[in-house]
C-alpha positions in Angstrom: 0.0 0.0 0.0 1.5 3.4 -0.9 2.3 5.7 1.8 0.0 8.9 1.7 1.1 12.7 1.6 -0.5 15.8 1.5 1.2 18.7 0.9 -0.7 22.0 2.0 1.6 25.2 0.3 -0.7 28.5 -0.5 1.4 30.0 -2.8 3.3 27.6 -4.6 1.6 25.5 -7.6 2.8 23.9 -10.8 1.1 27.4 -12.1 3.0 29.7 -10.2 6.5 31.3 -11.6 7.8 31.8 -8.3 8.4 29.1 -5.5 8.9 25.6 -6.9 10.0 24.1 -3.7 6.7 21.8 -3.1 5.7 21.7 -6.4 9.4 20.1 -6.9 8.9 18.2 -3.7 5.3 16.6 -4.8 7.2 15.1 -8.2 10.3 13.9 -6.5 8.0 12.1 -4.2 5.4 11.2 -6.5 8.4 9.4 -8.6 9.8 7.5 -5.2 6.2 6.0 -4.8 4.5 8.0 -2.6 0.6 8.8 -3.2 0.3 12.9 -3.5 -2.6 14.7 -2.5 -1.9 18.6 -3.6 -3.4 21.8 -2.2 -2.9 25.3 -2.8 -5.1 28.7 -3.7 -6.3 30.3 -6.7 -4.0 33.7 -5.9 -0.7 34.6 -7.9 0.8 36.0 -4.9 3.7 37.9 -7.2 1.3 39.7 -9.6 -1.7 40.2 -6.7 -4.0 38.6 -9.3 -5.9 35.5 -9.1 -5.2 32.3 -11.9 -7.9 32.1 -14.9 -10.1 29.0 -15.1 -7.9 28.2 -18.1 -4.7 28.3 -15.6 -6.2 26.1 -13.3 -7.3 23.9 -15.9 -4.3 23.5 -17.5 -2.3 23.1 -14.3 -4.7 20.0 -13.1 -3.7 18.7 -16.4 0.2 19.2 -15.9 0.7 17.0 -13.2 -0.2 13.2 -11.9 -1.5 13.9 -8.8 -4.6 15.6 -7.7 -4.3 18.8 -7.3 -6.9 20.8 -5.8 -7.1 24.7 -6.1 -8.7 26.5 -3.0 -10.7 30.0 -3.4 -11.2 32.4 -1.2 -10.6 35.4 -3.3 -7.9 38.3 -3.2 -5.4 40.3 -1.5 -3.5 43.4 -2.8 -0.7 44.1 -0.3 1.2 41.2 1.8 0.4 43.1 5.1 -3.1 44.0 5.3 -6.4 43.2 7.2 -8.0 41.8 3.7 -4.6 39.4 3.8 -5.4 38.4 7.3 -8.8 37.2 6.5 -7.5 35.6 3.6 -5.5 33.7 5.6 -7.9 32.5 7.9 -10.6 31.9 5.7 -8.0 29.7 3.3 -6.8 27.7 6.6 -10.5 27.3 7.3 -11.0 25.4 4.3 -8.2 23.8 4.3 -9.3 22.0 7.1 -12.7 20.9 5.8 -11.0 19.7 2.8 -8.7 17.7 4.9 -10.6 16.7 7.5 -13.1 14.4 4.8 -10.1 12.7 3.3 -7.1 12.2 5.9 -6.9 9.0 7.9 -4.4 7.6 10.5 -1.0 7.9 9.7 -1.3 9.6 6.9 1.6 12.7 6.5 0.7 16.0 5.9 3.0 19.0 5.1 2.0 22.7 6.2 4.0 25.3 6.0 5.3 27.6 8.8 3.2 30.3 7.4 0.3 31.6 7.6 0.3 30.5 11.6 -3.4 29.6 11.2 -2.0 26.4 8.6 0.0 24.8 11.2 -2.7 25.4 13.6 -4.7 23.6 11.7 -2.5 20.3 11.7 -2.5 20.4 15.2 -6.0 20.1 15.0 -5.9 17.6 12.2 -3.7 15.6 14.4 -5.4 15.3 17.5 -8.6 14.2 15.9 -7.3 11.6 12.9 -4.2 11.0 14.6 -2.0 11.7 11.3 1.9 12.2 11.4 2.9 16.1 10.7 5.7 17.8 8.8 6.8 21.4 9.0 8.7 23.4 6.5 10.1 26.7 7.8 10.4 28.4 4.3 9.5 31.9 6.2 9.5 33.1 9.7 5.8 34.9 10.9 5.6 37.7 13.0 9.8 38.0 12.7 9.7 38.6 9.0 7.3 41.2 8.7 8.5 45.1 9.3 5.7 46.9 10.6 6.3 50.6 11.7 3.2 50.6 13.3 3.4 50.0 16.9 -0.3 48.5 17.6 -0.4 46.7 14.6 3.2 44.9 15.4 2.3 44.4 19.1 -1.1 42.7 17.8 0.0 41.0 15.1 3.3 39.5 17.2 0.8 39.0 20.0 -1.9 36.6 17.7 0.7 34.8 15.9 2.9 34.1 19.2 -0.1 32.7 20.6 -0.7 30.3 17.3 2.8 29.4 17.2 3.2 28.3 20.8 0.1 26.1 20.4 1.1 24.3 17.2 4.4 24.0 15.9 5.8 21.9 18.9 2.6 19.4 17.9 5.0 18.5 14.5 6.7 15.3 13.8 8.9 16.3 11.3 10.8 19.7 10.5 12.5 21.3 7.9 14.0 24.8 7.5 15.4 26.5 4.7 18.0 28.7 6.5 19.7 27.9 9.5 18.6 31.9 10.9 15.5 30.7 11.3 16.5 28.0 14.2 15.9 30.6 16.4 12.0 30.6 15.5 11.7 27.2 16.0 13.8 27.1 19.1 11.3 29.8 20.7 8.5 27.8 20.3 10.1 24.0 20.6 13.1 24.2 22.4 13.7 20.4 22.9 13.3 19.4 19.4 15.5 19.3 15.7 15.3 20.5 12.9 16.9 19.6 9.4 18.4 22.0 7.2 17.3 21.4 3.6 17.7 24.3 1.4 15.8 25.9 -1.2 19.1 25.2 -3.3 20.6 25.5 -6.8 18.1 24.2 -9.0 18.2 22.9 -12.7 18.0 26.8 -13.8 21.1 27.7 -11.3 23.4 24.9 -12.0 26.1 27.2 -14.6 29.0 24.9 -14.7 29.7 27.9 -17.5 30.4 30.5 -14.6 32.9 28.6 -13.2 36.8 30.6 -13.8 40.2 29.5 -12.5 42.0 32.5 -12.4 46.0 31.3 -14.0 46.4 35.8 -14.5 45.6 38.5 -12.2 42.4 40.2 -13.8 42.9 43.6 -15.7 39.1 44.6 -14.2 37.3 43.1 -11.7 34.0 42.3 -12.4 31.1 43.0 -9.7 27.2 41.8 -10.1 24.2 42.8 -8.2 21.4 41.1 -9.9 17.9 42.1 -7.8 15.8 45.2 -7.6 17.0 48.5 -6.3 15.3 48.7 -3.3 15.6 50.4 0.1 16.0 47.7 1.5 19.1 45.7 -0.6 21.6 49.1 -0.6 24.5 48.6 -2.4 25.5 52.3 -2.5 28.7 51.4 -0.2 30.3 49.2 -2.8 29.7 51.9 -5.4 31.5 53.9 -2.7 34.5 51.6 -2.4 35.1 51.0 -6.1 35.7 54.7 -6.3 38.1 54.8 -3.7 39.3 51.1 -4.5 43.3 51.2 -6.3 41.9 48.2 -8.2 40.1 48.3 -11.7 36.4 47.4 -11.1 33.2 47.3 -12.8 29.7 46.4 -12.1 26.8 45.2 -14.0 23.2 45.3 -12.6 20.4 42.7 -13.6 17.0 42.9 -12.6 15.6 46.3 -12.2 13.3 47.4 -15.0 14.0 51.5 -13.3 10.9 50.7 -10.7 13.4 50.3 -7.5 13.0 53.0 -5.2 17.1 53.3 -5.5 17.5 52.9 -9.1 17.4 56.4 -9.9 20.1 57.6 -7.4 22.2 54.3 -8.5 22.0 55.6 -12.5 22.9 59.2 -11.2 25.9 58.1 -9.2 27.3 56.3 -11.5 26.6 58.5 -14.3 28.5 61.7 -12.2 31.2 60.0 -10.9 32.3 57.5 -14.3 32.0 54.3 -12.8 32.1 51.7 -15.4 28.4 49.7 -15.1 26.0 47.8 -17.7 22.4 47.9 -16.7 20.7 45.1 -18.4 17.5 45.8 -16.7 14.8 42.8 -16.5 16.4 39.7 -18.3 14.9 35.8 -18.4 17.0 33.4 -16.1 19.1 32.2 -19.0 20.6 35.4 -20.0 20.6 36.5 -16.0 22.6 33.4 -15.3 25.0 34.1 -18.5 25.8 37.3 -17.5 26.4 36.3 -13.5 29.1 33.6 -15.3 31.1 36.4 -16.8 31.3 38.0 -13.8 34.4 37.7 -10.6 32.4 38.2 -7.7 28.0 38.9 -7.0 26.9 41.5 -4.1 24.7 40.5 -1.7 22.8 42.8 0.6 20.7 42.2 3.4 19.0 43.8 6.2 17.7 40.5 7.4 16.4 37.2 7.0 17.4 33.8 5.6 19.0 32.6 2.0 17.5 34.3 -1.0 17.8 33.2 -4.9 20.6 35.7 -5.3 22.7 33.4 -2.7 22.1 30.6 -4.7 22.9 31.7 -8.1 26.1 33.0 -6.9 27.1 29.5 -5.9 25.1 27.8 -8.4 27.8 30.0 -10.8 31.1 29.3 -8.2 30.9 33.4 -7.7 32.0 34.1 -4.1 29.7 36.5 -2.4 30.5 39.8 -1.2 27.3 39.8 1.2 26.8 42.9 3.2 24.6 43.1 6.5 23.3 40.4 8.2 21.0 37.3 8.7 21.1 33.8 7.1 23.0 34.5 4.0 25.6 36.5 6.0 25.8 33.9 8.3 26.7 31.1 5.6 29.1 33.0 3.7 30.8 34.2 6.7 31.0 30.3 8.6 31.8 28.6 5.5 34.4 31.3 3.6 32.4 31.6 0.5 33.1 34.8 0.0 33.4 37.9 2.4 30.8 38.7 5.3 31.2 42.9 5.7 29.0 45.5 7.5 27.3 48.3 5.2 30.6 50.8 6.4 32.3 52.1 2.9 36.0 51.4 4.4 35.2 47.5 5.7 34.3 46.8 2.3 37.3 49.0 1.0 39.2 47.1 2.6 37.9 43.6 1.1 38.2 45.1 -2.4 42.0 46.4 -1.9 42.5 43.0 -1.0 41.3 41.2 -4.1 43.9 38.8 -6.1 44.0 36.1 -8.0 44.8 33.5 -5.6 42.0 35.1 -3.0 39.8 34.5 -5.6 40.7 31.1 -6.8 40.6 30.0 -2.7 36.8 31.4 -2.4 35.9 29.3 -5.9 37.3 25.8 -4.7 35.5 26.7 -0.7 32.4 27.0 -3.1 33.3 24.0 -4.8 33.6 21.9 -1.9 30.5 23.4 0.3 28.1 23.4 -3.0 26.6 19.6 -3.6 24.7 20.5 0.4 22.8 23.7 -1.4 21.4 21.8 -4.2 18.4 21.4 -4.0 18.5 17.8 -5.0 20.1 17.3 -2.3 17.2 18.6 0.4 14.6 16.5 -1.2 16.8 13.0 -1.0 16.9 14.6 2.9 13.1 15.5 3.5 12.5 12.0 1.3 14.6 9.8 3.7 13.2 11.8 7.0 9.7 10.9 5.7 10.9 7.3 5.1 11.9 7.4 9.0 8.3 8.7 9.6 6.9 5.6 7.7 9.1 3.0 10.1 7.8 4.5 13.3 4.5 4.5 12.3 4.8 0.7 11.3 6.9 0.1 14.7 4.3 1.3 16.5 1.3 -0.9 14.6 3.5 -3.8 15.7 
């Protein structure tokens, strides 16, 4: 008899363009001999739109498991009281959905957000006595920046008290960034959690980016591929390449001129000569191309755990130059894949003055040995083989 799973993921679909992980996860298992049971929503969470009936037929069609498509309507911003209700009215049906279907030792999958999801295993649990998996892919009320002092002590206040009611109830956890062991740790302090990665996928994997360096470079080549934001400020290294006594350029990727920054970026670099290509919005292919030409990708962060930009860098053997702090900071820093630096002009000045061709050829064979545990291959072998452990207690305990 083949085991059951359900996997329970909002956002993520065969449809969606963003966020393969369970969609990826439901095949792999699917192709080990695992029964999948699929459920999502009807929302586009990127474009704030909801999928056409033609979409939703077309993505049934695409895959060999059932897949069933959830709707309870619309949200327009990520933090809003329309978005709260959304949540609770998707967890809501969730539940009925499940609750018809589910039987004893069944697995499901939630995800760590919306709180009301996992909240809803718990329930799940105590009345079909099913075996629960948890997959921190983001960290609710930590994640959220709300300037708002009500709202952030409310909303911190309802998901705490969701939190500390559920996610110790889990069998099973996986998280995507080892920052977000402190989440887990706040609300089950006595239990483990696996690290399994979103990772280099298929579309990351440029053995073509890979250089050994046998010259020292005329020009050192820098990347930033990402928006322009507020938030990812990479003004500093602008900064340090002026005063640097190397020969740099930069190329930028993925700003279409919509980032609250770009304008200031253009300007700077216009008035003060720095070499730069802005290739604005590009498809993965050519994004990935261009990272493989490059010496070394920027990283900023404020916060948080390992975005897409830290895997294409590896996924290309480009050491990071990661500014900031949280889980991508944290990685390159403990396992030297490139440099860990505050936001401060002269600590990255410093890095930069530093640059040569054996510092750079170090950084690509660190990458090279540290890179097979960030693809994503690898986590689903992992969450595959915890599931498998799942499977043997549950028999060990029938007999």
């Amino acid at each position: 008899m083949k085991l059951r799973i359900f996997i329970v993921s909002p956002t993520e679909s065969v449809i969606t363009k963003r966020g393969k992980r369970h969609p990826n996860l439901a095949e792999y298992l699917l192709d080990k001999g695992f029964e999948v049971h699929y459920f999502t929503s009807t929302i586009n969470h990127a474009s704030k739109e909801l999928f056409t009936t033609t979409e939703l037929k077309k993505g049934k069609e695409q895959v060999d498991y059932p897949i069933n498509f959830i709707d309870v309507g619309l949200y327009k911003k990520n933090i809003s009281p329309k978005r709260f209700i959304w949540n609770i009215k998707f967890a809501h049906k969730v539940y009925k959905a499940l609750d018809k279907v589910v039987k004893r030792d069944d697995i499901v999958l939630f995800p760590s957000r919306p709180p009301e999801l996992p909240y809803v295993g718990k329930l799940l649990k105590k009345k079909h006595k099913i075996k629960l998996i948890l997959d921190i892919e983001d960290i609710w009320p930590d994640a959220f920046l709300i300037n708002n002092k009500i709202i952030k002590s409310a909303f911190y206040m309802y998901c705490n008290a969701l939190n500390f009611k559920s996610v110790a109830c889990f069998d099973s956890v996986f998280h995507v960034s080892p920052s977000f062991m402190k989440w887990y740790n706040r609300y089950a302090p006595t239990k483990t959690s696996v690290f399994t990665p979103l990772g280099i996928t298929s579309l990351e994997d440029n053995l073509n980016g890979k250089k050994v360096y046998s010259k020292e470079p005329n020009q050192y080549k820098l990347f930033y591929g990402g928006t322009l934001t507020l938030q990812f400020d990479i003004m500093p290294v602008l900064q340090a390449m002026l005063k640097s006594k190397l020969n740099f350029s930069i190329t930028l990727a993925g700003d279409n001129g919509s980032g609250e920054r770009a304008k200031i970026i253009q300007e700077y670099l216009d008035q003060n000569k720095i070499e730069y290509h802005n290739l604005g919005l590009l498809d993965k292919n050519s994004f990935m191309k261009h990272l493989g030409y490059s010496d070394i990708s920027i990283l900023p962060m404020i916060s948080g755990g390992l975005p897409k930009k830290f895997y294409d860098a590896l996924g290309s053997y480009k050491p990071i130059l990661c500014l900031g702090k949280g889980g991508a900071y944290d990685e390159v820093k403990n396992h030297d894949l490139g440099w860990a630096t505050s936001f401060m002009v002269d600590d990255i000045l410093n890095i930069l003055n530093c640059l040569n061709i054996d510092v750079l050829n170090n950084k690509i064979n660190t990458i090279a040995k540290h890179r097979s545990m960030y693809l994503e291959q690898h986590s689903l072998a992992t969450i595959h083989n915890e599931i498998i452990k799942l499977k043997q207690c549950n028999n060990s305990h029938k007999n």
